[in-house]
mmJSON file of the N, C-alpha and C atoms, coordinates in Angstrom:
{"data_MODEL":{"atom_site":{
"group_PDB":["ATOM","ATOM","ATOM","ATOM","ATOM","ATOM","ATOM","ATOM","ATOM","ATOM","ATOM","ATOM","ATOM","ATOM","ATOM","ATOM","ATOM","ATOM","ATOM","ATOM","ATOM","ATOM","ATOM","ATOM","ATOM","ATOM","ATOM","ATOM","ATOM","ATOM","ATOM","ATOM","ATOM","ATOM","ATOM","ATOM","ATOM","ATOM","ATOM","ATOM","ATOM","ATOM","ATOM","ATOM","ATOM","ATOM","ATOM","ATOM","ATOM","ATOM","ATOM","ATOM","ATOM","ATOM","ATOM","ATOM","ATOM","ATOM","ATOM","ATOM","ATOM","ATOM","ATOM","ATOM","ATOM","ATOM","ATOM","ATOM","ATOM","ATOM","ATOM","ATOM","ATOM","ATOM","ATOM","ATOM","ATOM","ATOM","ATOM","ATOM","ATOM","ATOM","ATOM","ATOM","ATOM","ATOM","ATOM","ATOM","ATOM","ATOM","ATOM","ATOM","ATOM","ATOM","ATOM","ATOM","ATOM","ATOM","ATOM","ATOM","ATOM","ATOM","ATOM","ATOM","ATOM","ATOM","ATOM","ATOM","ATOM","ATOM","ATOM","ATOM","ATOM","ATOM","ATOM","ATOM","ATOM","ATOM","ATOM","ATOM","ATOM","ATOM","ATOM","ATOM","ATOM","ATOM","ATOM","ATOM","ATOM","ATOM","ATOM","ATOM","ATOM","ATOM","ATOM","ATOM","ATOM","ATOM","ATOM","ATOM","ATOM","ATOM","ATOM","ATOM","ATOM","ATOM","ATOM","ATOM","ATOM","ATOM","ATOM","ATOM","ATOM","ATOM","ATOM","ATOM","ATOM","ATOM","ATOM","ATOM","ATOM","ATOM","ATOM","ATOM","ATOM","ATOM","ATOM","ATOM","ATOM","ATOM","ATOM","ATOM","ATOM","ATOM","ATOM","ATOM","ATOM","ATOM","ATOM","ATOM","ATOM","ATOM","ATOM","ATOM","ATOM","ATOM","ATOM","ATOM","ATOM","ATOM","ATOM","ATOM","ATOM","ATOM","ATOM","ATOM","ATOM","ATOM","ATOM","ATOM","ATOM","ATOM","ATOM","ATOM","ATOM","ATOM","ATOM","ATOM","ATOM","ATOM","ATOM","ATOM","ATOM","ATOM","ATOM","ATOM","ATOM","ATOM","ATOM","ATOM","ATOM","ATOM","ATOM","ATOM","ATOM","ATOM","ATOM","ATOM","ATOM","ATOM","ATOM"],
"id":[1,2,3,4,5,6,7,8,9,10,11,12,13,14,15,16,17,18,19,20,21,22,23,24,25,26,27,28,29,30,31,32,33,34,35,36,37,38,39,40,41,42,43,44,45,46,47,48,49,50,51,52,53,54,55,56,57,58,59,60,61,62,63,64,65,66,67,68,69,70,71,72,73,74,75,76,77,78,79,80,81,82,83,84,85,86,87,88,89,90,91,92,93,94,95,96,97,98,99,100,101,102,103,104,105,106,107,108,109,110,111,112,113,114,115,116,117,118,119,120,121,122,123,124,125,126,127,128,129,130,131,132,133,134,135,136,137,138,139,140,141,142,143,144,145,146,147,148,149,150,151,152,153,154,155,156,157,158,159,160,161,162,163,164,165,166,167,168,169,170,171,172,173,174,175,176,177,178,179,180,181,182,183,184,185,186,187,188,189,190,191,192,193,194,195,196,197,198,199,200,201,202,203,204,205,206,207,208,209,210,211,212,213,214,215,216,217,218,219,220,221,222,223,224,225,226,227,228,229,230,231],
"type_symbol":["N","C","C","N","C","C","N","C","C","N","C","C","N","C","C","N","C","C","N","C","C","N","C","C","N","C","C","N","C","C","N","C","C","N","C","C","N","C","C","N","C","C","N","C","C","N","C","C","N","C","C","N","C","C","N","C","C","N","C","C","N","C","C","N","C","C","N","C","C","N","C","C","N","C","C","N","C","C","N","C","C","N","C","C","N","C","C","N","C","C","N","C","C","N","C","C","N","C","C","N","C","C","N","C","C","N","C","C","N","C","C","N","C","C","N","C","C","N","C","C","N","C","C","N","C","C","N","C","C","N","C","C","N","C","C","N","C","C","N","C","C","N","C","C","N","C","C","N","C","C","N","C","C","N","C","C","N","C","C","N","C","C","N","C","C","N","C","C","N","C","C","N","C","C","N","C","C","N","C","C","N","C","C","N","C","C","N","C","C","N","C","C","N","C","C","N","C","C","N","C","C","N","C","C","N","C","C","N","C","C","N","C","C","N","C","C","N","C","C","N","C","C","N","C","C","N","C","C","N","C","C"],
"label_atom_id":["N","CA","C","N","CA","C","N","CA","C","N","CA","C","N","CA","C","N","CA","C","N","CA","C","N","CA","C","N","CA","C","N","CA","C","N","CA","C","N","CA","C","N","CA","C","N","CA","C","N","CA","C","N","CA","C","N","CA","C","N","CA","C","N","CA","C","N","CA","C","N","CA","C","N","CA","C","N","CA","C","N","CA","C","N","CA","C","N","CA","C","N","CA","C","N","CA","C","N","CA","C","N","CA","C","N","CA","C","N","CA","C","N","CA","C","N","CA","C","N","CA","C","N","CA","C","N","CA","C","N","CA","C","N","CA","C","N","CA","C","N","CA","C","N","CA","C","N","CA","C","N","CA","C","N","CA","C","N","CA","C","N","CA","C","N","CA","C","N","CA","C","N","CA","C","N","CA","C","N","CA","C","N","CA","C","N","CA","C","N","CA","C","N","CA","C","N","CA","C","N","CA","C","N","CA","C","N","CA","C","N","CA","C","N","CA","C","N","CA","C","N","CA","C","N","CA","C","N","CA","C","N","CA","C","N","CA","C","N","CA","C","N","CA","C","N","CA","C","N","CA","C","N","CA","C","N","CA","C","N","CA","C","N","CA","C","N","CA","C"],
"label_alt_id":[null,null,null,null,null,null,null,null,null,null,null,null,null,null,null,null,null,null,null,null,null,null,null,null,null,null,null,null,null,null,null,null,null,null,null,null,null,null,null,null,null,null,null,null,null,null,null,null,null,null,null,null,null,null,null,null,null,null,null,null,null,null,null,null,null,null,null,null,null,null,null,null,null,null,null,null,null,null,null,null,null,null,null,null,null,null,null,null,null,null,null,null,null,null,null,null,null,null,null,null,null,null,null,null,null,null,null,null,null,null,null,null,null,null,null,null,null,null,null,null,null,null,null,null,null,null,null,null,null,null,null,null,null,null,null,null,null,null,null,null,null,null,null,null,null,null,null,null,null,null,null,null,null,null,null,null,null,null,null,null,null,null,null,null,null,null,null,null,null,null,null,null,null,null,null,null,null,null,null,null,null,null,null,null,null,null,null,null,null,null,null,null,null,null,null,null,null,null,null,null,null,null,null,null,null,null,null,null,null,null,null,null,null,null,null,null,null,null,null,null,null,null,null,null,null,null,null,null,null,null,null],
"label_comp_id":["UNK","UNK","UNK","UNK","UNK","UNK","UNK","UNK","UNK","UNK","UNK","UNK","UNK","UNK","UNK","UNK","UNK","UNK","UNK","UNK","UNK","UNK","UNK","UNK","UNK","UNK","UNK","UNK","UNK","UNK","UNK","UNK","UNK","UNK","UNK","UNK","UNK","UNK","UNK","UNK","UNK","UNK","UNK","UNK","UNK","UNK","UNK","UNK","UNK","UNK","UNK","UNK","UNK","UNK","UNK","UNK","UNK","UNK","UNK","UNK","UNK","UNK","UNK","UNK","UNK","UNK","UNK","UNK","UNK","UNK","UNK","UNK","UNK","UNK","UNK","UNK","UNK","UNK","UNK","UNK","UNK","UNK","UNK","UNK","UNK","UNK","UNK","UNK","UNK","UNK","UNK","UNK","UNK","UNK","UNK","UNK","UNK","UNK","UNK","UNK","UNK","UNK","UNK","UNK","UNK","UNK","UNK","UNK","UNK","UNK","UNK","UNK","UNK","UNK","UNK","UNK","UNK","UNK","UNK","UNK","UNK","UNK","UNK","UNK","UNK","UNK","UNK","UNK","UNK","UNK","UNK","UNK","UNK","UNK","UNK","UNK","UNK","UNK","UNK","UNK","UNK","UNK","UNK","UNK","UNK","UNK","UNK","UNK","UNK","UNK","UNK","UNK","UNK","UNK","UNK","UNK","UNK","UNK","UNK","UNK","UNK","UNK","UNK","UNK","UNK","UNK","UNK","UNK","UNK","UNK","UNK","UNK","UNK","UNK","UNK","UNK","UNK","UNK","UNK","UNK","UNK","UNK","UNK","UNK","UNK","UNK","UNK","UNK","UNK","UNK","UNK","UNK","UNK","UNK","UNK","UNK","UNK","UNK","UNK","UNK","UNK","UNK","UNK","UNK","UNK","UNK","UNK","UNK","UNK","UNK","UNK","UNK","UNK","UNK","UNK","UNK","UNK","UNK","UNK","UNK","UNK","UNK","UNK","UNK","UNK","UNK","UNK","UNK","UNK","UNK","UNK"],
"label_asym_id":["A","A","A","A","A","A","A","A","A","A","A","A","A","A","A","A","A","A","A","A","A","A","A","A","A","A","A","A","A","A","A","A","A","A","A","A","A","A","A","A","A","A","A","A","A","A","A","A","A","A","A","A","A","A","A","A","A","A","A","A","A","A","A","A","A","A","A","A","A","A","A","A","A","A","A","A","A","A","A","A","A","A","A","A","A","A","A","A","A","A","A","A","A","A","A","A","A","A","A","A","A","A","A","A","A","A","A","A","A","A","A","A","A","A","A","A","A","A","A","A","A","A","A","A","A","A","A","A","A","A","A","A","A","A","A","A","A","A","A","A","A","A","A","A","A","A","A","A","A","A","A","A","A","A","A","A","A","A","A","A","A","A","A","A","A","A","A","A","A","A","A","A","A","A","A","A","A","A","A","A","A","A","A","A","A","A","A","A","A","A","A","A","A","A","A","A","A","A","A","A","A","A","A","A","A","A","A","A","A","A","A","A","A","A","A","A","A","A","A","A","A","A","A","A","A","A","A","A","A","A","A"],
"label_entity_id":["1","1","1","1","1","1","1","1","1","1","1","1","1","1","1","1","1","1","1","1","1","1","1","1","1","1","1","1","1","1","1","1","1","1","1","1","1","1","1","1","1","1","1","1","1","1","1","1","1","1","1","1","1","1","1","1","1","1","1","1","1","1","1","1","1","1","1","1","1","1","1","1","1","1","1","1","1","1","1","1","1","1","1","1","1","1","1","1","1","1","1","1","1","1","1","1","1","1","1","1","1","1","1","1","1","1","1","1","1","1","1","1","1","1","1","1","1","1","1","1","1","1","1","1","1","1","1","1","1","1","1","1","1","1","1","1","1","1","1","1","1","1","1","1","1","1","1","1","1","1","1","1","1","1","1","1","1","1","1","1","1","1","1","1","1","1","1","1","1","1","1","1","1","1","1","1","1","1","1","1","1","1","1","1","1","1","1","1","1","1","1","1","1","1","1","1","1","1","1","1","1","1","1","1","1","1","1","1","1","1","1","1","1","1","1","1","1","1","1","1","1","1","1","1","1","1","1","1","1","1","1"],
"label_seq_id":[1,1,1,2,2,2,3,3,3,4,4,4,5,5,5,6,6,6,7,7,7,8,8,8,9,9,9,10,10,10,11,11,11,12,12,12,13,13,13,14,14,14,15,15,15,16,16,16,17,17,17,18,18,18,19,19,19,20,20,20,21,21,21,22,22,22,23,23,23,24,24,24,25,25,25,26,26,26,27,27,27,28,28,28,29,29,29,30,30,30,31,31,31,32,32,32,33,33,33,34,34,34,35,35,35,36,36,36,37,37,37,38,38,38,39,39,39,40,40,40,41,41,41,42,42,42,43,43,43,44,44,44,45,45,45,46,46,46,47,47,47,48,48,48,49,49,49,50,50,50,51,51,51,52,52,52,53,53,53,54,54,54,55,55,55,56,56,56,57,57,57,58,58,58,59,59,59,60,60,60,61,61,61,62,62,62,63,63,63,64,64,64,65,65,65,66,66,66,67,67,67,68,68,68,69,69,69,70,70,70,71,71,71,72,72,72,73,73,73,74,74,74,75,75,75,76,76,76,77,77,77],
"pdbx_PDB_ins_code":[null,null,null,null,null,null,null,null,null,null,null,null,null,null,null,null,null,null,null,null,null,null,null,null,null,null,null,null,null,null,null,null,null,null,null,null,null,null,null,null,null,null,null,null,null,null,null,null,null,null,null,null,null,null,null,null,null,null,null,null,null,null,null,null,null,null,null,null,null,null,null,null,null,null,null,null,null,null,null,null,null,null,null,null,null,null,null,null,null,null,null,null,null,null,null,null,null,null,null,null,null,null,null,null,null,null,null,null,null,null,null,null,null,null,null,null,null,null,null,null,null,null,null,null,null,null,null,null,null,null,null,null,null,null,null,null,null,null,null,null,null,null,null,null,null,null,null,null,null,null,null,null,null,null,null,null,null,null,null,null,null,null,null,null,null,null,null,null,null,null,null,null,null,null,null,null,null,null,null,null,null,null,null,null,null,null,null,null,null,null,null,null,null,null,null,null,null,null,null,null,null,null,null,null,null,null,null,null,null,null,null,null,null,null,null,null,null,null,null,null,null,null,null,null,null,null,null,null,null,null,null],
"Cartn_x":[0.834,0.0,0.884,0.524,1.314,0.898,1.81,1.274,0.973,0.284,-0.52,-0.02,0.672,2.017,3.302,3.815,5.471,6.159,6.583,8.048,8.971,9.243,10.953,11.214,12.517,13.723,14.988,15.175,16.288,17.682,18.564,19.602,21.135,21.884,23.286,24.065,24.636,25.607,25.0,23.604,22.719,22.328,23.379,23.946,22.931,23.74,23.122,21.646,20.901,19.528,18.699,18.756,18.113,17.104,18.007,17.756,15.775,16.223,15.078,13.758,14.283,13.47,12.603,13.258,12.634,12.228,12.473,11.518,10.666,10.132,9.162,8.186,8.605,7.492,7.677,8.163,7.669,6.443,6.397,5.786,4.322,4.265,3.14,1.921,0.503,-0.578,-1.023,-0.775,-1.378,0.077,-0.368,0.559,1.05,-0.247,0.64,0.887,2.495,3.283,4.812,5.201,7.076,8.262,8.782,9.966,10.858,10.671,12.273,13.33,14.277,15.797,16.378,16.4,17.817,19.097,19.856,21.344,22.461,22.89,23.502,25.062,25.256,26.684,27.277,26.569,26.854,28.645,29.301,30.238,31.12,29.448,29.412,28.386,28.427,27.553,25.976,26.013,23.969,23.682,24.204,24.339,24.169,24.925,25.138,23.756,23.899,22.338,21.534,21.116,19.565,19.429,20.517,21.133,20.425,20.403,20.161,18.653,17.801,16.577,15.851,16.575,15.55,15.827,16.848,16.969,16.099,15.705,14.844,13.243,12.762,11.782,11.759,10.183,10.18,9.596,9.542,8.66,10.008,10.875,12.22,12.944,13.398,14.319,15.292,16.156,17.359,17.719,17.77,18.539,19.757,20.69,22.262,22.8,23.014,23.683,25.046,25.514,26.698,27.458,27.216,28.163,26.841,27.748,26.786,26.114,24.611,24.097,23.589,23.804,23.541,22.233,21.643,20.084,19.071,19.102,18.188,18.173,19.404,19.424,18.853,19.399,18.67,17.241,17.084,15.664,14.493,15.042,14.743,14.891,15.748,15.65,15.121],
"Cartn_y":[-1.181,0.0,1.252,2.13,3.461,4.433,5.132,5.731,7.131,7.742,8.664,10.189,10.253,11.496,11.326,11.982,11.703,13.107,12.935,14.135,14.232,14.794,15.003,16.471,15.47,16.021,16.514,17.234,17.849,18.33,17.708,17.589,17.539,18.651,18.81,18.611,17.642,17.698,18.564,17.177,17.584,16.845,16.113,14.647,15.451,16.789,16.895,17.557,17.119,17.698,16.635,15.701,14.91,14.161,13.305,12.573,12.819,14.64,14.755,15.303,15.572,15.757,14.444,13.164,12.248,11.864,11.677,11.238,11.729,13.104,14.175,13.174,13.297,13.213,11.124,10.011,8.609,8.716,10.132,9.847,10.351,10.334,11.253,9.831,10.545,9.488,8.621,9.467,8.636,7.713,6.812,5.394,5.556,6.266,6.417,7.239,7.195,8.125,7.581,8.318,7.821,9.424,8.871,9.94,10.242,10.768,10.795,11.931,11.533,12.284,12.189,13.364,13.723,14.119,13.343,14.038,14.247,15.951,16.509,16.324,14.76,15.098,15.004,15.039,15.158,14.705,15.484,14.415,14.697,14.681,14.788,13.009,12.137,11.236,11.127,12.334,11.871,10.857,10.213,9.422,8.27,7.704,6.537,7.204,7.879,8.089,7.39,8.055,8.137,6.4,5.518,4.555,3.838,3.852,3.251,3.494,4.744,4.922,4.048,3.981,2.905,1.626,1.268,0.116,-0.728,0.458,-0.023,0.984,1.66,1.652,2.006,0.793,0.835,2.769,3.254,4.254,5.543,5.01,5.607,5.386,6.543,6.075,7.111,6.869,7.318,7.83,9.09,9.564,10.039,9.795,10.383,10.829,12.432,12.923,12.351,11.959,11.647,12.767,14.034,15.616,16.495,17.257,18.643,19.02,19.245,19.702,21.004,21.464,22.743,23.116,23.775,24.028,23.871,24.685,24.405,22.924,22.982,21.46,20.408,19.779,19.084,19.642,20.306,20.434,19.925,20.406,20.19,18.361,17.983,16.45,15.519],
"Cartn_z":[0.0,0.0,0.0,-0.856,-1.395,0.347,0.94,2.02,1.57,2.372,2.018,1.886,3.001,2.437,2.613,2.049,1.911,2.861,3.47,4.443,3.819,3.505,2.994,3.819,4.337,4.876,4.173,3.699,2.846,4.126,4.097,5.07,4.453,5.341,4.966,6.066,6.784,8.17,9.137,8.914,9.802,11.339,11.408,12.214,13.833,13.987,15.648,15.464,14.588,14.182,14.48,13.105,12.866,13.798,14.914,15.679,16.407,16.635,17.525,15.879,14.801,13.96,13.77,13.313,12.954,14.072,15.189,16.614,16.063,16.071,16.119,15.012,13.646,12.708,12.643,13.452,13.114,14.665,15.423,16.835,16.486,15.199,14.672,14.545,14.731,15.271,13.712,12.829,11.428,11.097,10.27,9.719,8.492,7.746,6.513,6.02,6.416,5.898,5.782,4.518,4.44,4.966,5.128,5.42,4.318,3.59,2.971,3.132,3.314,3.598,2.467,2.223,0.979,1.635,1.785,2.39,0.994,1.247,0.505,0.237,0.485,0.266,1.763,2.83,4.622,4.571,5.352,6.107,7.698,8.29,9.379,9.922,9.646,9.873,10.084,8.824,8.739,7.751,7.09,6.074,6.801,7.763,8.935,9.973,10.559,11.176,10.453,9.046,8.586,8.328,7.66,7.408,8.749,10.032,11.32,11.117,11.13,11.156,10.277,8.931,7.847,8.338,9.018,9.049,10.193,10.874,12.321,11.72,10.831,10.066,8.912,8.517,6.992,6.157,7.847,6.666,5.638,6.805,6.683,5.589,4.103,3.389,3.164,2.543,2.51,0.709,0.782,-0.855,-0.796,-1.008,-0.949,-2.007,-2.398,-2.934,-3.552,-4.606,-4.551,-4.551,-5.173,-5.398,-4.356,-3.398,-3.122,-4.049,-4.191,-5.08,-5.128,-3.175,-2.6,-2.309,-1.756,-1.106,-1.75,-2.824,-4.271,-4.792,-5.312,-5.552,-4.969,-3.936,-2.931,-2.449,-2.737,-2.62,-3.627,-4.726,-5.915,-6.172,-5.549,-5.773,-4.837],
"occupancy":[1.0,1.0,1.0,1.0,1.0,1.0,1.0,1.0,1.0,1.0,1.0,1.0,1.0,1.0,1.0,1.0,1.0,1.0,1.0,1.0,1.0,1.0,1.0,1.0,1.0,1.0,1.0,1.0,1.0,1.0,1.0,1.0,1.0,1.0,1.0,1.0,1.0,1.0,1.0,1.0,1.0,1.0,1.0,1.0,1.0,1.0,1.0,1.0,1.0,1.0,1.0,1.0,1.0,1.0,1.0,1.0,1.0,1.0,1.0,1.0,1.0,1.0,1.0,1.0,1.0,1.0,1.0,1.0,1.0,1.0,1.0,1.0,1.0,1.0,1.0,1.0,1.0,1.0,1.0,1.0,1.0,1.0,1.0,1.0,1.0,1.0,1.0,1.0,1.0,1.0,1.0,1.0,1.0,1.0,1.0,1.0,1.0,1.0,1.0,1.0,1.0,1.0,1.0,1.0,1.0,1.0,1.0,1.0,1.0,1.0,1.0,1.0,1.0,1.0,1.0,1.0,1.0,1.0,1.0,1.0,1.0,1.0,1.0,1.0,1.0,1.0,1.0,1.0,1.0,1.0,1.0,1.0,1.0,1.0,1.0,1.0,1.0,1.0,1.0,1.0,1.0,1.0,1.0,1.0,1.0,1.0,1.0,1.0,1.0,1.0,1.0,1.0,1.0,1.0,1.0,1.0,1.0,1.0,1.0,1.0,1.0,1.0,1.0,1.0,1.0,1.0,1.0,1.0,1.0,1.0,1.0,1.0,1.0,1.0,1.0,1.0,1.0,1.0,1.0,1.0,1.0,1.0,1.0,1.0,1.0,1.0,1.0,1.0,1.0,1.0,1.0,1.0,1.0,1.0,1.0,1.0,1.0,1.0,1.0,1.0,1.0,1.0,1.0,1.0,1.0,1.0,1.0,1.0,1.0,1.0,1.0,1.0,1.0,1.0,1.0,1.0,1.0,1.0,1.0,1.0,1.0,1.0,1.0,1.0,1.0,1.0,1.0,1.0,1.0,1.0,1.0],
"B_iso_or_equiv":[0.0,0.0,0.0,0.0,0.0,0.0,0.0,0.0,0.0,0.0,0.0,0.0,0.0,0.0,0.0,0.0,0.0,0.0,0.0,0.0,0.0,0.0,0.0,0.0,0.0,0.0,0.0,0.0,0.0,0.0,0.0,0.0,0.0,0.0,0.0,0.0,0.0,0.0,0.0,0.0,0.0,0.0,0.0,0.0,0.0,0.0,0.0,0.0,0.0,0.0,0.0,0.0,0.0,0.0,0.0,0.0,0.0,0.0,0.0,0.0,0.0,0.0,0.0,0.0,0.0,0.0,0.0,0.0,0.0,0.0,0.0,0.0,0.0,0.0,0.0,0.0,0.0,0.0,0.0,0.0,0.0,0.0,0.0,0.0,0.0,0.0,0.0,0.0,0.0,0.0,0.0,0.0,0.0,0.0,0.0,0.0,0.0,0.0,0.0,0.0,0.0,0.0,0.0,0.0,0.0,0.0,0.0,0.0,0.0,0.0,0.0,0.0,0.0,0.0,0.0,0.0,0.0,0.0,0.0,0.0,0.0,0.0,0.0,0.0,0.0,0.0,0.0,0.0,0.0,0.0,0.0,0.0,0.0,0.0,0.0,0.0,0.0,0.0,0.0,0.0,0.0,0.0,0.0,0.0,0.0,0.0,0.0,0.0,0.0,0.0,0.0,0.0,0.0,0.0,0.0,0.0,0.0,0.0,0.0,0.0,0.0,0.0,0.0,0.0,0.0,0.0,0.0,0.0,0.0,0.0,0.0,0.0,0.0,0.0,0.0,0.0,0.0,0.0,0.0,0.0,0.0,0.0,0.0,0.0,0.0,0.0,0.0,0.0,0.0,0.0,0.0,0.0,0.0,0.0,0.0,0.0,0.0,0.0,0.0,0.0,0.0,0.0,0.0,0.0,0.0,0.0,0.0,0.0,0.0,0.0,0.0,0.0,0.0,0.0,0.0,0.0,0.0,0.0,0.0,0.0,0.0,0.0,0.0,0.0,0.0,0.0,0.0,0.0,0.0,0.0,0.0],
"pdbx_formal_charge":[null,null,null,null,null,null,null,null,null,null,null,null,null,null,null,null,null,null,null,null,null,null,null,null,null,null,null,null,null,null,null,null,null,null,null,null,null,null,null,null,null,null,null,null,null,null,null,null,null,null,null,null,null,null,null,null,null,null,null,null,null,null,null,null,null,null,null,null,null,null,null,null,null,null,null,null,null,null,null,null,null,null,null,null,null,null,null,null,null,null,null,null,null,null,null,null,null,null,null,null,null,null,null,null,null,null,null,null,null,null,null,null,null,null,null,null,null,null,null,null,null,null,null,null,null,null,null,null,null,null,null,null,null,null,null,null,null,null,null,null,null,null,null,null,null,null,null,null,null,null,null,null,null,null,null,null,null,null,null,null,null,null,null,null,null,null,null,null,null,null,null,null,null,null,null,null,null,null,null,null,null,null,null,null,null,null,null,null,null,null,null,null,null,null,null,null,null,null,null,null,null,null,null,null,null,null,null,null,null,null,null,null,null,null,null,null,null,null,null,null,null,null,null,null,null,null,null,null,null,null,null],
"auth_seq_id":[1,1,1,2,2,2,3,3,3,4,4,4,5,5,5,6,6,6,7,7,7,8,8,8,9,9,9,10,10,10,11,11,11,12,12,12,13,13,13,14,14,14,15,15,15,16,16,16,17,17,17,18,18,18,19,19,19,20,20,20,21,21,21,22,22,22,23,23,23,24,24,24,25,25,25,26,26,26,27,27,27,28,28,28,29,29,29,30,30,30,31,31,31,32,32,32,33,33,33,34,34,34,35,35,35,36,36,36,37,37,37,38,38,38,39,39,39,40,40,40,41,41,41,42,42,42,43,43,43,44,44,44,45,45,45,46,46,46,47,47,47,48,48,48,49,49,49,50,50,50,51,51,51,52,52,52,53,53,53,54,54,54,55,55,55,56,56,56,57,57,57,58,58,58,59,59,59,60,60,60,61,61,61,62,62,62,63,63,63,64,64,64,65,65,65,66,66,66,67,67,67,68,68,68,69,69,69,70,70,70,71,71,71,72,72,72,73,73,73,74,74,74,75,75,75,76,76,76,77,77,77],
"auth_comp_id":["UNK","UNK","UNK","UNK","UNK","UNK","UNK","UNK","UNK","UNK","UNK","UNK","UNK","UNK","UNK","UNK","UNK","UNK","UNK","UNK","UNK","UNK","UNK","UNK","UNK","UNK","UNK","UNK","UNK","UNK","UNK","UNK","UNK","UNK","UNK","UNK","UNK","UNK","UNK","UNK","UNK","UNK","UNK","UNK","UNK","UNK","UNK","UNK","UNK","UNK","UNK","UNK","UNK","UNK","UNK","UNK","UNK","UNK","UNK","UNK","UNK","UNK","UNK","UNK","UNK","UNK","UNK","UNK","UNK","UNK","UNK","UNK","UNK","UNK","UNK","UNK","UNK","UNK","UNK","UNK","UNK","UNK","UNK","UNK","UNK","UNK","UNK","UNK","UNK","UNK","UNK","UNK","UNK","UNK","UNK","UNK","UNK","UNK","UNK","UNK","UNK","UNK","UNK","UNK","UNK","UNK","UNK","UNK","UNK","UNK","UNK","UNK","UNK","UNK","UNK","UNK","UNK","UNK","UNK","UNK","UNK","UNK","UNK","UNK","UNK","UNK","UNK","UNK","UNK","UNK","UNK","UNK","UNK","UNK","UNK","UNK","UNK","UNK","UNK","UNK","UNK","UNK","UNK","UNK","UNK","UNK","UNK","UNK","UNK","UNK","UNK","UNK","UNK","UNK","UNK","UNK","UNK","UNK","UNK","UNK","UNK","UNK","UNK","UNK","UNK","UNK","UNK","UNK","UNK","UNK","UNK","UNK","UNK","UNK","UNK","UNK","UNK","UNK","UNK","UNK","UNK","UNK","UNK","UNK","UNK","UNK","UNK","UNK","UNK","UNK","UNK","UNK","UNK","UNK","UNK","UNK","UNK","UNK","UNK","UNK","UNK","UNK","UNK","UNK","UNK","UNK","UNK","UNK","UNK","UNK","UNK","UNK","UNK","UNK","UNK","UNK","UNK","UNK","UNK","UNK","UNK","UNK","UNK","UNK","UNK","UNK","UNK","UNK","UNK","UNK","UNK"],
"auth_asym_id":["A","A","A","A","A","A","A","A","A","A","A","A","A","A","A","A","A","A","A","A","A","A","A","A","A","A","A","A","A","A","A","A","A","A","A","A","A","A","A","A","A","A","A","A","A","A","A","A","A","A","A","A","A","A","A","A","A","A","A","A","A","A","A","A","A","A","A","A","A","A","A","A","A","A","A","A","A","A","A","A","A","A","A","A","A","A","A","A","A","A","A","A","A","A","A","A","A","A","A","A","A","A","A","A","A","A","A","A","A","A","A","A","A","A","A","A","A","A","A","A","A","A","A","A","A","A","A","A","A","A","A","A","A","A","A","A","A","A","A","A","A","A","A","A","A","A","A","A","A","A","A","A","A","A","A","A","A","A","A","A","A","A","A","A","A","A","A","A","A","A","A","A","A","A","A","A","A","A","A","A","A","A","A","A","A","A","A","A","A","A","A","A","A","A","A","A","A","A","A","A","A","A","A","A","A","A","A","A","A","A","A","A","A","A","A","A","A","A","A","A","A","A","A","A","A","A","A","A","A","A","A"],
"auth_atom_id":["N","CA","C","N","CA","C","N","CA","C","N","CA","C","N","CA","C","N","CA","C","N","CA","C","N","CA","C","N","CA","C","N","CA","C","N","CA","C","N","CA","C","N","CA","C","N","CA","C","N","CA","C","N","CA","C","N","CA","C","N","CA","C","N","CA","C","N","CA","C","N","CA","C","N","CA","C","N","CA","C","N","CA","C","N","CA","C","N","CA","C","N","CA","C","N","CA","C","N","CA","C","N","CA","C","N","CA","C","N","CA","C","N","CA","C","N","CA","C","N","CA","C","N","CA","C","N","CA","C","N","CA","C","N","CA","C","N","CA","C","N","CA","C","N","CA","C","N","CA","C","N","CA","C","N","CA","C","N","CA","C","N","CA","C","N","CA","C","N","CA","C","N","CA","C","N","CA","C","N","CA","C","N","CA","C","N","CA","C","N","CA","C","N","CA","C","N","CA","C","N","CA","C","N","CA","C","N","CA","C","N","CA","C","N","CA","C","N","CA","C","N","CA","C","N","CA","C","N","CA","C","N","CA","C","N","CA","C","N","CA","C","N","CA","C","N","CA","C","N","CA","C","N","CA","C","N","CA","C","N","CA","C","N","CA","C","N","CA","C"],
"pdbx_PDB_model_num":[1,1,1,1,1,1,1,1,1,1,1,1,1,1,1,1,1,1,1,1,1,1,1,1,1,1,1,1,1,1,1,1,1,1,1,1,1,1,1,1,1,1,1,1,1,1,1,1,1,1,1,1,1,1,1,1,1,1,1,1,1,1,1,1,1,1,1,1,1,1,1,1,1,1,1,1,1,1,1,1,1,1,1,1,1,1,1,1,1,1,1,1,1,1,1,1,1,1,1,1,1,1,1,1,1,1,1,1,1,1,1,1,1,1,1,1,1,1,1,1,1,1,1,1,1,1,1,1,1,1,1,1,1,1,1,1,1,1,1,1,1,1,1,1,1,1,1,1,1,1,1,1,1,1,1,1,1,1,1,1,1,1,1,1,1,1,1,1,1,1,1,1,1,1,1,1,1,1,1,1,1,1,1,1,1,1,1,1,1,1,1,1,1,1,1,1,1,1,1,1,1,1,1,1,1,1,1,1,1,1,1,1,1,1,1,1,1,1,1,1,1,1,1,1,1,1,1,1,1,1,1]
}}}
């Protein structure tokens, strides 16, 4: 089943953020919904964070920049 809205998180070495962001929106009362994280290239360990979150939920996924693509960019993707 397709979930019903999508989050996106657009994130740059966002390692001491994250943690309490995604608490915030998997503590949320409706089910369907996905998360997605775009990490820009991070290399501060949000890549390995977000990496732990999908792996302990499905609503959780992960997009990784291979080049900075910069604010716009990553947004845009």
């Amino acid at each position: 089943m397709r979930p019903t809205i999508s989050v996106c998180v657009p994130t740059y070495n966002g390692v001491k953020y994250l943690p309490v962001c995604l608490e915030s929106i998997l503590s949320q009362s409706l089910d369907s919904f996905e998360v997605l994280v775009v990490d820009d290239h991070s290399n501060d360990g949000t890549f390995d964070l977000v990496q732990e979150y999908a792996a302990r939920d499905r609503r959780v996924h992960l997009l990784a920049n291979p080049d900075n693509l910069g604010l716009v960019g990553n947004w845009n993707r």
